[in-house]
Every structure is written in structure tokens, then in C-alpha cells.
Residue, then its C-alpha position, 0 to 999 in steps of 0.5 A: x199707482x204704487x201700492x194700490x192692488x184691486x182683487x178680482x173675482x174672476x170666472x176662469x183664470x184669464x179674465x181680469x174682469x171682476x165677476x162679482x164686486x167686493x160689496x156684492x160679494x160680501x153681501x153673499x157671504x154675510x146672507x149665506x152665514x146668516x141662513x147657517x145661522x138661523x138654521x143652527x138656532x132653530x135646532x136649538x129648543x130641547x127639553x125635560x120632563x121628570x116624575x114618578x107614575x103612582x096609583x091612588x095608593x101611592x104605590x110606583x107603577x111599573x110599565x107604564x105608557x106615558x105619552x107627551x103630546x103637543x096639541x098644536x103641532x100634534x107631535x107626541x114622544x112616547x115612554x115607558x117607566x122602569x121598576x121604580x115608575x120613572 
């Protein structure tokens, strides 16, 4: 068998029975990228929200508390307009 090499996965060093086959050794690595992967993507959702807080007057206002609310996950993000109401 020239040229024929066999690559064992081996517990310990000594051993030279395989601990984990080539098949099932690539099925684990392709499972554990996948998990990573996932992991990556479900981070992935951001957005913006932009505007101006005026009266009925059309005057900016200052200071205002601005609340953004999910009502279905319940998470909220609070912020407060500068000077210029935004």
C-alpha cells in the first residue's frame, strides 16, 4: 500500500485506534460552524428611528422623554431630545 496514508484521531498519543472517524469528525465540525453561525445571525437585527418632538405650535421641544416600545417582546429603549428636539 504505497502511497495510502490513514489519519487517526487518537486519544493519548499511543493509541493508533481511531477515536472519532473522518465522517463523523466532519459531521462535528460542520455542527459546531453552523451553531456559531446562527449565533452570528441572530445578532444581526438593528435599527433607527429619527424626528423631530414639536408642540402644536410647531415649536421644537426640548428635554423630551421618548419612549420606544416592542409590544410583543415588551423591551422598551428610552431617550431624551437635545435643544433642537431631536
Amino acid at each position: 500500500m504505497i502511497g495510502r496514508h490513514r489519519m487517526f484521531f487518537t486519544a493519548g498519543g499511543a493509541s493508533r485506534q481511531p477515536v472519532l472517524s473522518q465522517p463523523v469528525f466532519a459531521a462535528l465540525v460542520l455542527t459546531c460552524f453552523t451553531w456559531c453561525m446562527c449565533g452570528l445571525a441572530a445578532g444581526q437585527a438593528a435599527t433607527s428611528l429619527r424626528g423631530t418632538i414639536t408642540d402644536p405650535s410647531g415649536s421644537t421641544v426640548a428635554g423630551a422623554k421618548v419612549v420606544l416600545a416592542n409590544s410583543e417582546s415588551k423591551i422598551e429603549r428610552t431617550a431624551t431630545t437635545a435643544e433642537q428636539g431631536a
